[in-house]
N, CA, C, O and CB atoms as a CASP TS submission, in Angstrom:
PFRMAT TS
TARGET T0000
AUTHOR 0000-0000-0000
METHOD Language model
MODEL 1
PARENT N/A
ATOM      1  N   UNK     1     104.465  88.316 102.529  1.00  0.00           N
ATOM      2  CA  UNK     1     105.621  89.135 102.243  1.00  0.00           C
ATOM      3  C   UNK     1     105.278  90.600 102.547  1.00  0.00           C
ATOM      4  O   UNK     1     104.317  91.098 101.960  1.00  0.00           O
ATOM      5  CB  UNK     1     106.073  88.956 100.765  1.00  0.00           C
ATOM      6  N   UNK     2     105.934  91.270 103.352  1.00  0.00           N
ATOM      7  CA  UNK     2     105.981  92.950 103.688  1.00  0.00           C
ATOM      8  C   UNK     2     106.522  93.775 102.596  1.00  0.00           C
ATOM      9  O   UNK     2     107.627  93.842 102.058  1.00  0.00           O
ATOM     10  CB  UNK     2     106.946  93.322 104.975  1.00  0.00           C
ATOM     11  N   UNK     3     105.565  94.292 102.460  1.00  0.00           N
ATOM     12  CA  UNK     3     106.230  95.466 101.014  1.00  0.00           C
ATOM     13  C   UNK     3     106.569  97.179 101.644  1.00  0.00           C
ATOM     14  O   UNK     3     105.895  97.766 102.490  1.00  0.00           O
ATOM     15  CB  UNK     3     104.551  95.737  99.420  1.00  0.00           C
ATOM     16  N   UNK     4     107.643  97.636 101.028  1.00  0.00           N
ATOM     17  CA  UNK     4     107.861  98.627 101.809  1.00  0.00           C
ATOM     18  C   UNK     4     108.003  99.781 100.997  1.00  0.00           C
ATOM     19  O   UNK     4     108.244  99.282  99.897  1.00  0.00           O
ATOM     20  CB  UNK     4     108.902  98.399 102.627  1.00  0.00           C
ATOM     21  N   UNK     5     108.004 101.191 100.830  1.00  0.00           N
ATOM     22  CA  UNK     5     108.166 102.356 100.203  1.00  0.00           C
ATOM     23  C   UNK     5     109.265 102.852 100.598  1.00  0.00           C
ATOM     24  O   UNK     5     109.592 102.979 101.778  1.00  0.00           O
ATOM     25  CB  UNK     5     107.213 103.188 100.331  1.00  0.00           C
ATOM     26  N   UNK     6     110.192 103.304  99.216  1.00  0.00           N
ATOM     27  CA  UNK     6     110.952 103.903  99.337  1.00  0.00           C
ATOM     28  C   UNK     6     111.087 105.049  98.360  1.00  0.00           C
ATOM     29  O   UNK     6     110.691 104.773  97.228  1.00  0.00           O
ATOM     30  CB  UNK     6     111.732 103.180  99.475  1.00  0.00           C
ATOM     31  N   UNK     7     111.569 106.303  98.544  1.00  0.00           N
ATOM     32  CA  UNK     7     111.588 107.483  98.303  1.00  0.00           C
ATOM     33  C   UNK     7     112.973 107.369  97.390  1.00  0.00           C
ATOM     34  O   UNK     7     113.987 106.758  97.728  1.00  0.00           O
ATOM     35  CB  UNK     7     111.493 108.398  99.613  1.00  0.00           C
ATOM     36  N   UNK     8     112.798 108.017  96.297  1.00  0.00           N
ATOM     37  CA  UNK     8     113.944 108.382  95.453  1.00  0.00           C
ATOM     38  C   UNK     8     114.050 109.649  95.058  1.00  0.00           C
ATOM     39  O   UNK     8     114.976 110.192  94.456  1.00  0.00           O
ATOM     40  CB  UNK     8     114.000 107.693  94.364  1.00  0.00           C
ATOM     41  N   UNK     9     112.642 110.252  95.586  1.00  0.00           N
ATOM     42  CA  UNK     9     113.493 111.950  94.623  1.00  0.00           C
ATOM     43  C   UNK     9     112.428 112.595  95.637  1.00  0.00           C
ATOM     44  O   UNK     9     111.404 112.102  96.110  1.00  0.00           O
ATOM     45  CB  UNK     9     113.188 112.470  92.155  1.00  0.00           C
ATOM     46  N   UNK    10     113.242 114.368  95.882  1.00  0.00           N
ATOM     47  CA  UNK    10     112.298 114.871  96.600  1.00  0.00           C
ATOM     48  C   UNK    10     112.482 116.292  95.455  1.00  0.00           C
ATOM     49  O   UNK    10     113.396 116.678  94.726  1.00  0.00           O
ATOM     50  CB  UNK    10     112.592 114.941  98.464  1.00  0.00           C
ATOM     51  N   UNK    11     111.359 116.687  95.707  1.00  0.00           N
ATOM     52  CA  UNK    11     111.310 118.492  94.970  1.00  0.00           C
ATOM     53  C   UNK    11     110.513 119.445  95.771  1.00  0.00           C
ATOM     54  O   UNK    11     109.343 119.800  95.624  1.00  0.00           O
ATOM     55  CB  UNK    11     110.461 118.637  93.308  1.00  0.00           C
ATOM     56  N   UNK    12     111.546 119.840  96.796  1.00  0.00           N
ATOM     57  CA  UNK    12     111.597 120.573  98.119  1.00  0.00           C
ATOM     58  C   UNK    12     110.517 122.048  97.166  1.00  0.00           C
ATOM     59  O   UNK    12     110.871 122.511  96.082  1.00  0.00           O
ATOM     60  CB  UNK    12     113.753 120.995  98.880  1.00  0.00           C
ATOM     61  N   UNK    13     109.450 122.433  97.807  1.00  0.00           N
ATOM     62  CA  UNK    13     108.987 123.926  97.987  1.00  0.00           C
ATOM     63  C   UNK    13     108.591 124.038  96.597  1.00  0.00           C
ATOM     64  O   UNK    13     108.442 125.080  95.958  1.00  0.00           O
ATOM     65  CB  UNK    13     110.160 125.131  98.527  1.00  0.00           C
ATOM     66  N   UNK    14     108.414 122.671  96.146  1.00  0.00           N
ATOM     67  CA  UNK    14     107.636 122.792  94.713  1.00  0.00           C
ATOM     68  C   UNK    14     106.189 123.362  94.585  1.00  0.00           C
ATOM     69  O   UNK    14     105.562 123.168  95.626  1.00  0.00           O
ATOM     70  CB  UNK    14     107.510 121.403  94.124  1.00  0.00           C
ATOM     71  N   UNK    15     105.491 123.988  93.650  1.00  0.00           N
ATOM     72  CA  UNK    15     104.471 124.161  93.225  1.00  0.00           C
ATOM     73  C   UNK    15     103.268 123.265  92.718  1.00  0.00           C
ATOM     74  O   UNK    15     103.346 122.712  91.621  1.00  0.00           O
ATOM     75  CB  UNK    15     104.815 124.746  92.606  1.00  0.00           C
ATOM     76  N   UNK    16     102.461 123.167  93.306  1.00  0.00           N
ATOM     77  CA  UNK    16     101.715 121.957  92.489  1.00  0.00           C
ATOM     78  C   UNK    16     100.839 123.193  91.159  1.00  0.00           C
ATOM     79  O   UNK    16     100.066 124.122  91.391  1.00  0.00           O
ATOM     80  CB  UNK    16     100.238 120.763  93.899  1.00  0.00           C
ATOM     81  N   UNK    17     101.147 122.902  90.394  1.00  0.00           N
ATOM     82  CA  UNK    17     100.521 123.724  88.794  1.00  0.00           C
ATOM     83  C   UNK    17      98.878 123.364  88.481  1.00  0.00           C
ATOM     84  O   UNK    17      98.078 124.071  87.869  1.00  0.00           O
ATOM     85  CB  UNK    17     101.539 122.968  87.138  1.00  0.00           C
ATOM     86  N   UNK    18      98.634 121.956  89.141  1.00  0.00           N
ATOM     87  CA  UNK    18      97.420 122.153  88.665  1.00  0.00           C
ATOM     88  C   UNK    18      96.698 120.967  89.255  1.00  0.00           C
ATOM     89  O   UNK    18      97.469 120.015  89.134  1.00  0.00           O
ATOM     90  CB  UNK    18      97.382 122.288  87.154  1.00  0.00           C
ATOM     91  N   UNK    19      95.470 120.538  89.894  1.00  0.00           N
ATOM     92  CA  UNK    19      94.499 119.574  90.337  1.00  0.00           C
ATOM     93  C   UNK    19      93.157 119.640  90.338  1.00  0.00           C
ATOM     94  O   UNK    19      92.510 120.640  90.650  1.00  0.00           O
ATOM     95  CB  UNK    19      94.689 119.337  91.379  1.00  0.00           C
ATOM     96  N   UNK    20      92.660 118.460  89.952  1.00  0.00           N
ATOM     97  CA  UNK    20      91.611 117.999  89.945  1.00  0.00           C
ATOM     98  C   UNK    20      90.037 117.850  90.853  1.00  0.00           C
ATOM     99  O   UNK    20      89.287 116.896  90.645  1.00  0.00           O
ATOM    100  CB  UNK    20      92.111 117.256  89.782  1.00  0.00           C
ATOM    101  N   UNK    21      89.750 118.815  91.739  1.00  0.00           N
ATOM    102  CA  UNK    21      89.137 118.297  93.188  1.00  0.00           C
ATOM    103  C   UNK    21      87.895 116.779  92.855  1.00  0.00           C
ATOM    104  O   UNK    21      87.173 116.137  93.617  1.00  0.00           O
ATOM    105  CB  UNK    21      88.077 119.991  94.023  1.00  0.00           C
ATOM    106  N   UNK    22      88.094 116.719  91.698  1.00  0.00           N
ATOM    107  CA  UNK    22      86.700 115.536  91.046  1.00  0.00           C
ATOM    108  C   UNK    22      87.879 114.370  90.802  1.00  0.00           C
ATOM    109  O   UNK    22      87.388 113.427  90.182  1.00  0.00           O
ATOM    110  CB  UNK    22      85.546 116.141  89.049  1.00  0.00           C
ATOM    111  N   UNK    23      88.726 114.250  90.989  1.00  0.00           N
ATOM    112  CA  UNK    23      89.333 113.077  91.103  1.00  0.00           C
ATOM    113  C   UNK    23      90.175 113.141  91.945  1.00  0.00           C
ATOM    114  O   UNK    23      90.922 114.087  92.194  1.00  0.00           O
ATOM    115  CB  UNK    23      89.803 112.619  90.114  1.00  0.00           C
ATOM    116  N   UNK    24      90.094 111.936  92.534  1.00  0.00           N
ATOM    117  CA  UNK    24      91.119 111.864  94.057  1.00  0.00           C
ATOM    118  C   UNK    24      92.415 111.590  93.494  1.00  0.00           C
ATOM    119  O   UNK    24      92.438 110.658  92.690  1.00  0.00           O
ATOM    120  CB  UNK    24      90.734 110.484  95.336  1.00  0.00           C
ATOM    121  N   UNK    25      93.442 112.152  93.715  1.00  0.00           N
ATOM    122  CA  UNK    25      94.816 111.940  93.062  1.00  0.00           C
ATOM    123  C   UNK    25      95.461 112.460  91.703  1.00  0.00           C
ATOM    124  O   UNK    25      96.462 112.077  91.098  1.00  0.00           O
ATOM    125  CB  UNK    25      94.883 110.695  92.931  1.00  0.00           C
ATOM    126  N   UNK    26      94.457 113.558  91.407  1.00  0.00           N
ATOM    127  CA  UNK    26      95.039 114.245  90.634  1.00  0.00           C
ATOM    128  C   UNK    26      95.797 115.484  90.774  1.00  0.00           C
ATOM    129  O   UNK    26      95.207 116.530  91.043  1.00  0.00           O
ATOM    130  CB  UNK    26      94.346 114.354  90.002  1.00  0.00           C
ATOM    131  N   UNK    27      97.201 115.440  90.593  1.00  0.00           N
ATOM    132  CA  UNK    27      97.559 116.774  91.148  1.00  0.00           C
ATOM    133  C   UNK    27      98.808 117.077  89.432  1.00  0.00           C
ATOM    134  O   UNK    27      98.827 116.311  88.468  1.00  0.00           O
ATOM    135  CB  UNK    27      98.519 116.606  93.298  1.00  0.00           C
ATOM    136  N   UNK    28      99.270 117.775  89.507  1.00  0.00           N
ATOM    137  CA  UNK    28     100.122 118.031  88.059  1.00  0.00           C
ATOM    138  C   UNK    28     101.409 118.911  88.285  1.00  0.00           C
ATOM    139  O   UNK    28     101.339 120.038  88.773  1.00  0.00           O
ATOM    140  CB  UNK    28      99.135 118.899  86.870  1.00  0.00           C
ATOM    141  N   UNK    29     102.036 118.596  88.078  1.00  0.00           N
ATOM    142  CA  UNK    29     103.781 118.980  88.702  1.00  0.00           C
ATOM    143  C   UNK    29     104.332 118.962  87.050  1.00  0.00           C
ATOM    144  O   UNK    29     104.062 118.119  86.195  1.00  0.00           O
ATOM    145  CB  UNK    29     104.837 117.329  90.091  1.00  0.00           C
ATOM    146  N   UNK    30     105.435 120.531  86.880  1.00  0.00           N
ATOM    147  CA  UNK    30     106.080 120.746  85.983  1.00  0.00           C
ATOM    148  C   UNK    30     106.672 119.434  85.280  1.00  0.00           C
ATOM    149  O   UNK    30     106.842 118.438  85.983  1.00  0.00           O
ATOM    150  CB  UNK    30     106.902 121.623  86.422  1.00  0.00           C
ATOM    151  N   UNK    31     106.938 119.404  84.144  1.00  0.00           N
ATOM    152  CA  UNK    31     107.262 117.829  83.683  1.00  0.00           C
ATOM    153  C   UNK    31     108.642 117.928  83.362  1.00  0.00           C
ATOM    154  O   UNK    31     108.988 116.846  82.888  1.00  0.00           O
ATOM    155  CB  UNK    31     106.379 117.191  82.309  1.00  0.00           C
ATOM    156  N   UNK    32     109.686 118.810  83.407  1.00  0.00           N
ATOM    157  CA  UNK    32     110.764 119.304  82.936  1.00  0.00           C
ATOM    158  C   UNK    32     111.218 118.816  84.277  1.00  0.00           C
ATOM    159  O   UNK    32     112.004 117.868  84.284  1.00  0.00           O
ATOM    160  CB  UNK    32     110.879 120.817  82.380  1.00  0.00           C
ATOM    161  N   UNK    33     110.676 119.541  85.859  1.00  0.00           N
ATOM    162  CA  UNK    33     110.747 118.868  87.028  1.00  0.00           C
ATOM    163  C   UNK    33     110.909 117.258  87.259  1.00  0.00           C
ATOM    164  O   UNK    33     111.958 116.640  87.439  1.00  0.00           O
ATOM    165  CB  UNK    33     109.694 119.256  87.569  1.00  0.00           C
ATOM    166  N   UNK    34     109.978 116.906  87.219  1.00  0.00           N
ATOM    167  CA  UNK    34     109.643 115.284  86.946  1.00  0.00           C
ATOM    168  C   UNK    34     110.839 114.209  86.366  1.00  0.00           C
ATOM    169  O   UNK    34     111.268 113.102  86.691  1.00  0.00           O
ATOM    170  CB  UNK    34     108.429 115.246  85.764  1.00  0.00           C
ATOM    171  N   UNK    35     111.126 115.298  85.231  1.00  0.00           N
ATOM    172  CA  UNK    35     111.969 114.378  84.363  1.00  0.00           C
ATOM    173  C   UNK    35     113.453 114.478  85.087  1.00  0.00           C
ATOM    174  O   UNK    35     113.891 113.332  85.177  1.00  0.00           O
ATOM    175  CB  UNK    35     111.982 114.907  82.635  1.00  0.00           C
ATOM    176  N   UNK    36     114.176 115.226  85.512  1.00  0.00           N
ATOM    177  CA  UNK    36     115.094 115.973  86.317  1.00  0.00           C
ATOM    178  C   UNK    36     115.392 114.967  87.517  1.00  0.00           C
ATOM    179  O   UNK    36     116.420 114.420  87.914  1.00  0.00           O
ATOM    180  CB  UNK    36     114.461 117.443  86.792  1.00  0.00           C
ATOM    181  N   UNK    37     113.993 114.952  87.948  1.00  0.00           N
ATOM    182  CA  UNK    37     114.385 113.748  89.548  1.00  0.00           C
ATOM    183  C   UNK    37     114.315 112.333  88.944  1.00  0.00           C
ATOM    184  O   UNK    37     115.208 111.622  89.405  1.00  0.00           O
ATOM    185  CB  UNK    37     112.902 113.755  91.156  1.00  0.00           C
ATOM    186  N   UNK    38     113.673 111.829  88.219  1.00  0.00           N
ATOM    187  CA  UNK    38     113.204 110.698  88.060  1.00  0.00           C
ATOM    188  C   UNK    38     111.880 110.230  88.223  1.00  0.00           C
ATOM    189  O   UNK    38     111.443 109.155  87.814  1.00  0.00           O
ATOM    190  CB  UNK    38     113.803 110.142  88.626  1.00  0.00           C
ATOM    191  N   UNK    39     111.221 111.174  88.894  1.00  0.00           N
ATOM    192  CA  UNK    39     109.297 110.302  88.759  1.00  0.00           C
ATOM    193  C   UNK    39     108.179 110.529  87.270  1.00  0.00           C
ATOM    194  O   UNK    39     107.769 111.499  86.633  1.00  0.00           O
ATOM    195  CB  UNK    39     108.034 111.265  90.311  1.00  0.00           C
ATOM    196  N   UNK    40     108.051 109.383  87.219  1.00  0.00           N
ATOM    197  CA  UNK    40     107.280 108.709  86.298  1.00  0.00           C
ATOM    198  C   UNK    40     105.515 109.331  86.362  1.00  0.00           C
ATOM    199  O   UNK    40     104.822 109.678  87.319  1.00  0.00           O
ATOM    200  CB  UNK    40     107.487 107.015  86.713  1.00  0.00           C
ATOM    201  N   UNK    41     105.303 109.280  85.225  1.00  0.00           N
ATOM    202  CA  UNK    41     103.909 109.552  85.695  1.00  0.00           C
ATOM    203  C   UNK    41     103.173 108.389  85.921  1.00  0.00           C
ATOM    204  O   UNK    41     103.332 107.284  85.402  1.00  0.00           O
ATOM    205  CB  UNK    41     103.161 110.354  84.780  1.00  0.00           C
ATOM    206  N   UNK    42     101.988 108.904  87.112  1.00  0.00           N
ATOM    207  CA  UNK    42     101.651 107.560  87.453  1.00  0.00           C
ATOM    208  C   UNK    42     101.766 107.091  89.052  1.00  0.00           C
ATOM    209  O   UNK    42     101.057 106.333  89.714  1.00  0.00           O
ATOM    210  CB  UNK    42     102.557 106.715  86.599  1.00  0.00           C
ATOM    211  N   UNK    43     103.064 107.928  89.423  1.00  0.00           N
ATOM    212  CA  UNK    43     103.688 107.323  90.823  1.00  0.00           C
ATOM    213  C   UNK    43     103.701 107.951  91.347  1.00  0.00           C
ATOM    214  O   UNK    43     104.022 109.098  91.037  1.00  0.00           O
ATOM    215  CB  UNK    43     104.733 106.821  91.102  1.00  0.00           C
ATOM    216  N   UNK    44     103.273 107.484  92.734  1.00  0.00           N
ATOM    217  CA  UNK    44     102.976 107.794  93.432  1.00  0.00           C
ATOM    218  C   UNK    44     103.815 108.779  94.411  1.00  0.00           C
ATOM    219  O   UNK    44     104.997 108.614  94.714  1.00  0.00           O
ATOM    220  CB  UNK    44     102.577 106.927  93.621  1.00  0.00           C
ATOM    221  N   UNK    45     102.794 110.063  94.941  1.00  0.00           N
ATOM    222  CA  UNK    45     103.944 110.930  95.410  1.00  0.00           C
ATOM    223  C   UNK    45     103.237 111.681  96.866  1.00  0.00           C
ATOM    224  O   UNK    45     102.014 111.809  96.903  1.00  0.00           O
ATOM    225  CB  UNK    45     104.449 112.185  94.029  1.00  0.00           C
ATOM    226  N   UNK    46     103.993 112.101  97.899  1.00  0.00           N
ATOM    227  CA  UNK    46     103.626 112.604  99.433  1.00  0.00           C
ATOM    228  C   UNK    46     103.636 114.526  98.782  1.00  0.00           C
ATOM    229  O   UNK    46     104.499 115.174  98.188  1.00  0.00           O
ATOM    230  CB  UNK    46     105.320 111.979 101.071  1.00  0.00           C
ATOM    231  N   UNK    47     102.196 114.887  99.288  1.00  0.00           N
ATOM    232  CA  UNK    47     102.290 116.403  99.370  1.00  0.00           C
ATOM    233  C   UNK    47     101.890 116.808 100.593  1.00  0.00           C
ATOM    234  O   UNK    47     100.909 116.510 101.275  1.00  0.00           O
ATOM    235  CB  UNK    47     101.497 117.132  98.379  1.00  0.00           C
ATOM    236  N   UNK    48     103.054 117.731 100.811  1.00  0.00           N
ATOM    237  CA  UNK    48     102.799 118.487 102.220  1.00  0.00           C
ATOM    238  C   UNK    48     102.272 119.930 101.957  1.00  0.00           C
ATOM    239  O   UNK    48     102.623 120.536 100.945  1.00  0.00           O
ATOM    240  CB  UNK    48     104.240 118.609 103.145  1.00  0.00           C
ATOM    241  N   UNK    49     101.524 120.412 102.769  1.00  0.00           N
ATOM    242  CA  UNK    49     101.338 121.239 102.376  1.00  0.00           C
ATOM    243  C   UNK    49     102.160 122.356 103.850  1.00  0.00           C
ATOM    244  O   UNK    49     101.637 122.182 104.951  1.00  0.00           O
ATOM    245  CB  UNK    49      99.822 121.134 101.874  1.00  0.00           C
ATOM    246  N   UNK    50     103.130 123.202 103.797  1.00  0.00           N
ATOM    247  CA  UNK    50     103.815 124.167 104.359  1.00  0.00           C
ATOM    248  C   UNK    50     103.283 125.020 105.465  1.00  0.00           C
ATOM    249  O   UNK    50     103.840 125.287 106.529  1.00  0.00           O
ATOM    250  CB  UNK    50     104.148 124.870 103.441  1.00  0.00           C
ATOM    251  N   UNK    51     101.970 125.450 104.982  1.00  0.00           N
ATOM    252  CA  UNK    51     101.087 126.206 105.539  1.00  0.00           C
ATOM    253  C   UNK    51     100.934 125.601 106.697  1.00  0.00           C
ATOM    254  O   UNK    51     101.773 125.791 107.578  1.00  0.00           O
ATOM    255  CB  UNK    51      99.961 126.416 104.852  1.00  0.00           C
ATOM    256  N   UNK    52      99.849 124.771 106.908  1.00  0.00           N
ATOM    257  CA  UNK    52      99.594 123.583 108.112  1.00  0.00           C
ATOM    258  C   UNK    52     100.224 122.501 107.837  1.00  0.00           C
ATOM    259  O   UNK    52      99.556 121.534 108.205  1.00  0.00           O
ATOM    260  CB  UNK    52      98.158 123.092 108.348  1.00  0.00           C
ATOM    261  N   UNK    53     101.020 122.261 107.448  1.00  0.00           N
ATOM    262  CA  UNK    53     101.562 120.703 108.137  1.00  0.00           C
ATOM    263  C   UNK    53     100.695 119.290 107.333  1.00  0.00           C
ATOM    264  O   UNK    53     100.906 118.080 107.251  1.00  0.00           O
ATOM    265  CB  UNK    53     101.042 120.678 110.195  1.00  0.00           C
ATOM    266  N   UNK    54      99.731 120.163 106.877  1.00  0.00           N
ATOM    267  CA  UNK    54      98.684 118.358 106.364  1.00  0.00           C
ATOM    268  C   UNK    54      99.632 117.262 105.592  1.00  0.00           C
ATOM    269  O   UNK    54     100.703 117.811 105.333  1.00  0.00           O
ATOM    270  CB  UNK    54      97.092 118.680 104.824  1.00  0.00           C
ATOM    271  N   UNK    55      99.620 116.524 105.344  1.00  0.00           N
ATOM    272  CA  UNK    55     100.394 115.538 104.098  1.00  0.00           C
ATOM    273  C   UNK    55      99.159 114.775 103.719  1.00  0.00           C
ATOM    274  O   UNK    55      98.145 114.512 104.366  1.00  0.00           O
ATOM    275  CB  UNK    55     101.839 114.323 104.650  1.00  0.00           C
ATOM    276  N   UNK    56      99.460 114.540 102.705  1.00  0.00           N
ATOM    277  CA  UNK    56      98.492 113.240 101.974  1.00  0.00           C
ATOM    278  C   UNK    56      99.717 112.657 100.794  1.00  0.00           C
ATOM    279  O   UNK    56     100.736 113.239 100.424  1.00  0.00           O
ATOM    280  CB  UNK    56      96.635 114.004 100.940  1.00  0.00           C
ATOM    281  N   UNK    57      99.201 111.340 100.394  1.00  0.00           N
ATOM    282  CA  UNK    57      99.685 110.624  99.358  1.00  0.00           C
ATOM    283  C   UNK    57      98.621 110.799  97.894  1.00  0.00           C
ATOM    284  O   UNK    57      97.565 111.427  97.968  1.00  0.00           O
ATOM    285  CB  UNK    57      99.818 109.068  99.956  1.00  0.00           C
ATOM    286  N   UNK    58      98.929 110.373  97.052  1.00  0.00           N
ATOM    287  CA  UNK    58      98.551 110.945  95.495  1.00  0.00           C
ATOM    288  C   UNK    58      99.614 109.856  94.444  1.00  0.00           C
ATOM    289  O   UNK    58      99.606 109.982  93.220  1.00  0.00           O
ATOM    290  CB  UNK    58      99.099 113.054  95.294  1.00  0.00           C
TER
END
């Protein structure tokens, strides 16, 4: 069976508030934010970063 990702909330030009470099996937986003779109903690989320273009998942 093919499992697929789908996107439900975006939070355009957000701030990431706070991360971890000693754990892979720690990053910390306003929770007032969070609660507003719908993501859960826990789930999984795409950061781009503006500057260069990089993306990663988290």
């Amino acid at each position: 069976m093919t499992q697929i990702k789908l996107m439900h909330a975006k939070l355009h030009r957000v701030t990431v508030t706070e991360a971890n470099v000693n754990y892979v996937g720690s990053i910390t986003i306003d929770q007032d934010l969070m609660e507003k779109v719908g993501i859960l903690p826990l789930e999984e989320v795409d950061v781009i970063n503006l500057a260069n273009g990089k993306r990663w998942s988290t």
